[in-house]
Each structure stands twice: as structure tokens, then as C-alpha cells.
N, C-alpha and C positions, 0 to 999 in steps of 0.2 A: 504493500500500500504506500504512495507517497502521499508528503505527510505537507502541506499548505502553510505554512510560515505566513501570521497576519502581516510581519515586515517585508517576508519576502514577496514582491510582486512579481518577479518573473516565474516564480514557482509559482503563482496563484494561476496565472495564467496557462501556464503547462499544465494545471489540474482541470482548468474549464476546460480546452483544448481536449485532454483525451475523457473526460468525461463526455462530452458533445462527439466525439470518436464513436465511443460505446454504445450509446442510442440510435447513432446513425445506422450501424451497425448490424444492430436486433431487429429497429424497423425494417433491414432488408432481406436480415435471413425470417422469413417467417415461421420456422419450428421455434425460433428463438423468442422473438415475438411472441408467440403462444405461451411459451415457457413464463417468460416476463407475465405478460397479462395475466397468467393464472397465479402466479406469485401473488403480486399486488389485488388480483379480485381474493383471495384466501384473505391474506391480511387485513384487507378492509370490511371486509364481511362475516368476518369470522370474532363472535366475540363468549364471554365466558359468562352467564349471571351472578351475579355475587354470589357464589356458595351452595347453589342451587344444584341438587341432586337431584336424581333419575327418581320421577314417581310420575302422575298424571294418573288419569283415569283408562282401562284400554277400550279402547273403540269395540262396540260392541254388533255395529251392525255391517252389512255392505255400504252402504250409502252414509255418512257423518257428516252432517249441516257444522260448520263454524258459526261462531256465536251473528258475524255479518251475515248468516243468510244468503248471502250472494259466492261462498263457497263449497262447493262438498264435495268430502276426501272419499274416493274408494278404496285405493290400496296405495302404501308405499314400495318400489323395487328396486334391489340394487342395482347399477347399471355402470359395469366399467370398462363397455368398448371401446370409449372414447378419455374418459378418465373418472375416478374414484368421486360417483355420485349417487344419489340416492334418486331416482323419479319417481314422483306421485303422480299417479293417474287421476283426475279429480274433473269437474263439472264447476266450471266458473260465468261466473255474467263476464261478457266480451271488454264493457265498459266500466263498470261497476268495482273489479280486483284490480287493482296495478301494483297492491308490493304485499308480498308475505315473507315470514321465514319459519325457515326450518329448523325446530329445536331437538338436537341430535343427544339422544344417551346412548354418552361414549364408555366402552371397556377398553382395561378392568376398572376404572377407578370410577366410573359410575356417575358423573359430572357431567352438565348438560352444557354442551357448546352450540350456539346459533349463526347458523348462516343464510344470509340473504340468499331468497328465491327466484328463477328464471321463470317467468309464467307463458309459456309458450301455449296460446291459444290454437287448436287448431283449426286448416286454413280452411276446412269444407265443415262451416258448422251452417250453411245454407237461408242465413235471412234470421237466424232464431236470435233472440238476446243471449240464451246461454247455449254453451258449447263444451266439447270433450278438450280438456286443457292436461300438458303436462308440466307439473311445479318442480322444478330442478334445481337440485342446488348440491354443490361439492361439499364432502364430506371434509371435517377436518384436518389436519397433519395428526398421526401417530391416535386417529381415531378408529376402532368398526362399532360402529353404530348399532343396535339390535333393533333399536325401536326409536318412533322421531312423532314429534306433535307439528303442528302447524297452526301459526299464530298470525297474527295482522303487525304485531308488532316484535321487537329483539328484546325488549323489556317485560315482566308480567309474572305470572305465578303460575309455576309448574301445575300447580295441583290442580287448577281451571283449567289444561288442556285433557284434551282425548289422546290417546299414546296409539302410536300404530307399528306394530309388527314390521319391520324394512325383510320383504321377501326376498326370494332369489342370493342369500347370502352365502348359503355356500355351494360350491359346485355339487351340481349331480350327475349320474347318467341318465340315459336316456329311461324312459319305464313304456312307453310306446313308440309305435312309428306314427297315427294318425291321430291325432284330436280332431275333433267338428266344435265349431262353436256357435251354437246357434243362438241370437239374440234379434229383437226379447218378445218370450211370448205372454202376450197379451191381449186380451177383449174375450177373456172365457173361452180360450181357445180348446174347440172339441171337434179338432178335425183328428180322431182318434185312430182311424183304419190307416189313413195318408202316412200318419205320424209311426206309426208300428211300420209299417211299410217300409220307411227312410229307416229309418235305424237299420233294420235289420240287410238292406241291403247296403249299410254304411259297412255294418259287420264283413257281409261277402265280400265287401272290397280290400276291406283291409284296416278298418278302424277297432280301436281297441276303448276308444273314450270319446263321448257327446257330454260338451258343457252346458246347462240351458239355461238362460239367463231372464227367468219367471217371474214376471208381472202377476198373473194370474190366467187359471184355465180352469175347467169344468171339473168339478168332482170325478168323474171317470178318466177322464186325462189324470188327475189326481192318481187314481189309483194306479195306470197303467206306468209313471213316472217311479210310484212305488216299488215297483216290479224291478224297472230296469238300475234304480239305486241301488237294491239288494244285490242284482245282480252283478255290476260293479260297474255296468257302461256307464251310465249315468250321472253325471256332478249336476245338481240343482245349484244356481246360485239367485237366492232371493234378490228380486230387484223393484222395490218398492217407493220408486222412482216418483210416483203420484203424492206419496204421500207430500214431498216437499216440493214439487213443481208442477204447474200447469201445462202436462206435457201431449202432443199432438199424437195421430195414428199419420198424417199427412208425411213428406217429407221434405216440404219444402215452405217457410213461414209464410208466402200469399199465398198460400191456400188453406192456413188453418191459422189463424195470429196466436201462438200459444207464447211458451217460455223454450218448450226445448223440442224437437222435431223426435218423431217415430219412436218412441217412449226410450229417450238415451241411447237409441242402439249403436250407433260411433263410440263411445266411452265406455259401451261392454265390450264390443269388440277389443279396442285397444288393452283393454283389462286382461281380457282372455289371453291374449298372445303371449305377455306379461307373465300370466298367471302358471302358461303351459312352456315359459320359454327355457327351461331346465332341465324339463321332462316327458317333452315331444319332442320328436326329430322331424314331425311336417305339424304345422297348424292349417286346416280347413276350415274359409269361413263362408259358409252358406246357409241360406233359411232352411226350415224346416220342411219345405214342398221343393227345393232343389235336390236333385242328385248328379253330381258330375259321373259321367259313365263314358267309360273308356270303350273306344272302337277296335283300336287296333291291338289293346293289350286284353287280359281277362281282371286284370284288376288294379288297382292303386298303386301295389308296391313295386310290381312292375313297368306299371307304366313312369313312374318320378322317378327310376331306375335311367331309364332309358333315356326321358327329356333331361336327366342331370348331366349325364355322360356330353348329349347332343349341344349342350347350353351349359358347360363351366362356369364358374363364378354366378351363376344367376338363384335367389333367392326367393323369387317372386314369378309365381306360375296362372297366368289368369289364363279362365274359357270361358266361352260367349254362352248367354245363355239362349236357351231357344222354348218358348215356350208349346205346351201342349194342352190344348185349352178343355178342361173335364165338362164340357159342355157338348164334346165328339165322343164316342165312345164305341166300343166294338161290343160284340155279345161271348167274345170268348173270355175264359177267367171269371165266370159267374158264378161263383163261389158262395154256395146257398149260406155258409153260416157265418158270412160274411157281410150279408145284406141288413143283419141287427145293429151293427157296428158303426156310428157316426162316423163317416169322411168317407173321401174319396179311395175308390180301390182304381189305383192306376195302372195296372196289369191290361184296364179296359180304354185307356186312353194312351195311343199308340201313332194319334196324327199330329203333327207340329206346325203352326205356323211358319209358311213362306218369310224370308227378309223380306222388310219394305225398304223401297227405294228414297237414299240420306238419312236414314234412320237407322243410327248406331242401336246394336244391341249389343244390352251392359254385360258384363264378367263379375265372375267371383273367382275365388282366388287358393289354389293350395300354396303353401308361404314356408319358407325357413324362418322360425319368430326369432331366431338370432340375428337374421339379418335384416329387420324390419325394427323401424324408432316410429313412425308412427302412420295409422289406417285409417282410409275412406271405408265406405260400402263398397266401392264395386272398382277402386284402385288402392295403392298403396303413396302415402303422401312423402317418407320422406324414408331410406332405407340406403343399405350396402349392397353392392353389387347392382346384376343385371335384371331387369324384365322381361318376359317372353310371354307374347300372347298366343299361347299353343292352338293351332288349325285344329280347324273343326271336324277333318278326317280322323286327328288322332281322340279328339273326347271332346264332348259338349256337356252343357248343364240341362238335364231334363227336368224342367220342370213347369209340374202338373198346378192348372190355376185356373181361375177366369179369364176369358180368352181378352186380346189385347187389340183384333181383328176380330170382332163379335159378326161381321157383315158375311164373313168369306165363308161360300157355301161348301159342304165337303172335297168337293173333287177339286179345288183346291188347295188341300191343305197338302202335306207332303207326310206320307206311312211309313213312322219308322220306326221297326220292333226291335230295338238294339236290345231295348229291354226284357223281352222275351227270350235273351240267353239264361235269365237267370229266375226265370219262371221255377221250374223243378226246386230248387235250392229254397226260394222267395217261399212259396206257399208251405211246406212245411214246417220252416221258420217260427214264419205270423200263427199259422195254426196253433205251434208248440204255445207260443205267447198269450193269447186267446186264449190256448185251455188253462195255463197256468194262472192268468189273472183272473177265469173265471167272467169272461164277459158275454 
């Protein structure tokens, strides 16, 4: 270090000199830069409260309102692709939050350090006031956090905060190859024959876990959710979204003036990926009436086998969807004891709507959630590596709906029993399920 003599002037000058060196410097190497900016953002953001130990109350629900009302926590995860942070996935007013922090209980010594939050809104919340938001903020030096509250201010009393679990903290292996995340079912939903359907051809393809992200559905949906919990496919995640916001079935805010569009489903999703990113090697995100169905393979694992080899480094797998409107129907798969059973049996619906012409038809997406920061419905907003939007020869999204083309009379529509490969397998299955639930 030279040492700046207040007599000495030409040594003062030789200080300013390579000090004005050193900056110039850093601004030009930008790792360095990075390095600097996250020094001084640590430092400045990073403080200790007087004395103030690891307690708080824990968060007891999915969804946790802050005392503003205009924030609420879903989960915290640790997140150190980029570097040693914590992100909450949370539901903020767009205009309403501009500063939070994050109060971090650090081990071992059990002391709570606060760091200012990055509120990264995201960018398809579609006209609503409130949106899927991620609150970030770097964890301290010589900290692992286990658990972190979130305050409006750096000041305040531990014991008034909610404490939330920091997930993903330590590595795991894989425990599946497929998750589905299907979000969020809502308005009494008792489309019950449809819904056993999808599952169980989720199974034949290659799933081993559907996370559902329930609003509320029909007693017998009830029970059939029962079933497949025991059974171990199944994760329920209560999402009781209504009780704190006026939330739309729309998905776009002119067409329903609510608080939050299609009951939160952008911030279950991002949740899910989050939730499965440790312990899924693919995340699948699609509703409940889609099934992606491979053409050219027999199933899932072989086909994301094949597109990985064909498409390196790429993370992000969208197919188009195509609907098949349950308003056409065939007479074969008449399944007498199948006709007690609310929803549709899509065994019988086998024709698909033509493309129209300038009219994108949307994707849904099988995903590495390692290499995803954060999700639309029907893209991916901001992630690592490559996207590929897989041809329609190799697999599409079947699914079965009210049609989208209500005008187009049969002999136009286009017959395609792709799904009639797995007829034999399919109807046993559901049977088995049906006899077991007893319905």
C-alpha cells in the first residue's frame, strides 16, 4: 500500500493517479466490475439488528399476506447459479412494493442479518395490478441461512415477522424423471373421467409425480385426488388464493378488471419449478385437459432422450398445442361404466382442429427447472441455455376442450388417433382406479 504524506504533494498525486488507474480498470474488465458491484451492494445492504436472534413466527400457510397487504410470500429458495442468494417467489402489487428486505437467520451462531431486496416483477403479468414477483437478495458473507422473514423495512422486531423455511438448500439427487404441474384448479372443478384419464396416461408416458395447485373442486374430485395422494403420484398444494385477492378465471385484465389474472397460475407455476428443481430431472407444465403425446417415440423418456442428444445445451422444450374439441366424438370406447362418471372420456374424441391462417397456436413446455429463472404460461421468460420448439411430427399437445372453431363442420376437422396407441394400457388403468375409488 502507498502511504499519502498530507506534506507530501507529489505523492498525493501519485495516489489519485493510480487510484483513478484502478477504477478505470474494473469499469473495463466487466467480471471485475461484477466482483466490485457485488462487494459494495453486500456492504451496503447488508446490516446486523442490535442483538436480535433467530425467532419469528413460521409461516404456516402456502400463500402469507405481509402486514402491507400488497405483498405475499409463497416460498423462499436457495438459488446459487448465479451467486449465493436466496429467491422468494411471492405475488406483489406492480406499483404499490418498491423496497423490502430480507431478514436472514444465519448459522451457527443464530443472529439475524438483513439484506436489501431485488423485486423483480415479472414481465407477462398481463394488464393485472398484481403479478408473480421474484424478491432476491444475496445472502451474507460466512452466512447459510435456514430460514428468512420479509419485512418492508431493515429495522423492527423479529418476533412480528412470519419465518420461512429457504428450500433447495442442500443438494439432492434426482427422485424422478417427470413432474407435471398442473395449476390451478378451480371453479368446483368435476371434470373427473378427463382428469383420471390424464394422469394415468401421464403414468404411461413416463411420469412418476403431478403437483396440483387446488383452488377448489367437487367432492368427488375430492375423493379421486385422495386416491392418487395415497398412492404417491399426487402432491396437493392448497392454493387459497381468493381468500386474499380478487382474483379472475379471465386471463387477460380487459376482460375481467380483477386484482390478479386466472387464479395466480404464473406464480404457481414458477413455484412448482422451484419446488421440483432438486428433485426432477424434467418439469412439465400443462393443464389438466392437455397431454403432450409423442408421434415418433412411445413415450417421454425416450423421446427428451433423443431431442437432448439432437438440441445440446437447450433446456426448454415447447409443443404446439392443437386442440380436439369434445363436442366431435366417435362411438368407439363406449365404455358402459364409464358413462356414471362426470367428464369427458377422450378415447371418443379423436378429431382436431385445422391451423387457422396468422393464428399462432400457443405451446406448453417440458423444461430442465435448473435451467429456467423464471415462467410465462405458454413461454419461458428468462432462463440458460437454448429453446426449441419441437415439430409437430415429433409430438403435439392433445388437448381435449370446447372447441375454438365451434362453426367447422366434421369433414373438416383432421382424425387423428395417435391416441388410440395406448387404448389397451389406458382403459385398464382408469378401470383399476374406478374400482378402487369406488365410483
Amino acid at each position: 500500500m502507498i502511504h499519502c504524506g498530507k506534506k507530501n504533494i507529489s505523492a498525493v498525486v501519485a495516489c489519485i493517479l493510480i487510484f483513478a488507474s484502478v477504477l478505470i480498470c474494473s469499469w473495463k474488465d466487466p467480471q471485475l466490475q461484477n466482483n466490485v458491484t457485488r462487494k459494495i451492494f453486500r456492504q451496503t445492504t447488508t446490516a446486523s439488528p442490535a442483538d436480535q436472534l433467530c425467532r419469528g413466527k413460521p409461516a404456516q400457510n402456502v400463500i402469507t399476506p405481509l402486514k402491507d397487504n400488497r405483498t405475499f410470500i409463497i416460498a423462499p429458495y436457495f438459488d446459487d447459479r448465479e451467486s449465493k442468494t436466496t429467491r422468494v417467489i411471492a405475488i406483489v402489487h406492480h406499483e404499490d412494493v418498491k423496497e423490502l428486505y430480507c431478514w436472514f437467520c444465519c448459522q451457527p451462531n443464530g443472529k439475524i442479518y438483513v439484506s436489501k431486496a431485488k423485486i423483480d416483477v415479472h414481465s407477462d403479468r398481463f394488464g393485472f395490478p398484481y403479478g408473480a414477483a421474484d424478491i432476491v437478495c444475496l445472502e451474507p458473507e460466512n452466512c447459510d441461512p435456514t430460514h428468512v422473514s420479509i419485512h418492508q423495512s431493515p429495522h423492527g422486531n423479529i418476533d412480528q415477522l412470519p419465518r420461512f423455511e429457504i428450500k433447495n438448500r442442500k443438494a439432492e439427487t434426482f427422485s424422478v424423471d417427470f413432474t407435471v404441474c398442473i395449476s390451478t384448479m378451480f371453479g368446483n372443478y368435476n371434470n373427473v373421467l378427463q382428469f383420471i384419464q390424464s394422469i394415468e396416461m401421464y403414468k404411461i408416458l413416463g411420469v412418476q409425480k403431478v403437483v396440483i395447485y387446488k383452488n377448489n373442486c367437487s367432492q368427488l374430485m375430492e375423493k379421486v385426488l385422495k386416491f392418487y395422494m395415497e398412492e404417491g403420484t399426487v402432491e396437493v398444494i392448497p392454493w387459497p388464493i381468493n381468500s386474499h385477492l380478487k382474483v379472475s378465471s379471465k386471463w387477460h385484465f380487459t376482460m375481467d378488471a380483477k386484482d390478479i389474472g386466472y387464479y395466480g397460475q404464473i406464480t404457481a407455476l414458477n413455484d412448482c419449478i422451484y419446488r421440483n428443481m432438486q428433485r426432477s430431472k424434467f418439469v412439465v407444465l400443462n393443464d389438466a385437459d392437455e397431454i403432450i403425446l409423442p408421434l415418433k417415440h412411445p413415450d417421454w423418456i425416450t423421446m427428451m432422450s433423443s431431442l437432448q442428444e439432437q438440441n445440446p445445451g437447450t433446456g426448454i422444450f415447447l409443443f404446439e398445442n392443437h386442440i380436439f374439441p369434445e363436442t366431435i366424438s366417435t362411438h368407439m370406447f363406449n365404455i358402459s361404466s364409464w358413462n356414471t362418471v362426470p367428464g369427458v372420456n377422450i378415447l371418443q374424441h379423436v378429431h382436431r382442429e385445422p391451423d387457422r391462417k396468422d393464428v399462432f397456436n400457443p405451446r406448453k413446455m417440458i423444461i430442465d427447472p435448473r435451467k429456467v429463472i423464471q415462467t410465462s404460461v405458454h413461454s419461458v421468460l428468462r432462463a440458460y441455455g437454448n429453446t426449441v420448439n419441437v415439430p409437430m411430427d415429433v409430438a403435439l399437445i392433445y388437448h381435449c376442450r370446447v372447441p375454438l372453431q365451434g362453426n367447422l363442420p366434421r369433414e373438416s376437422l383432421i382424425r387423428d388417433t395417435t391416441l388410440w396407441r395406448y387404448n389397451s394400457s389406458l382403459i385398464v388403468n382408469v378401470n383399476k382406479v374406478l374400482h378402487q375409488t369406488v365410483l
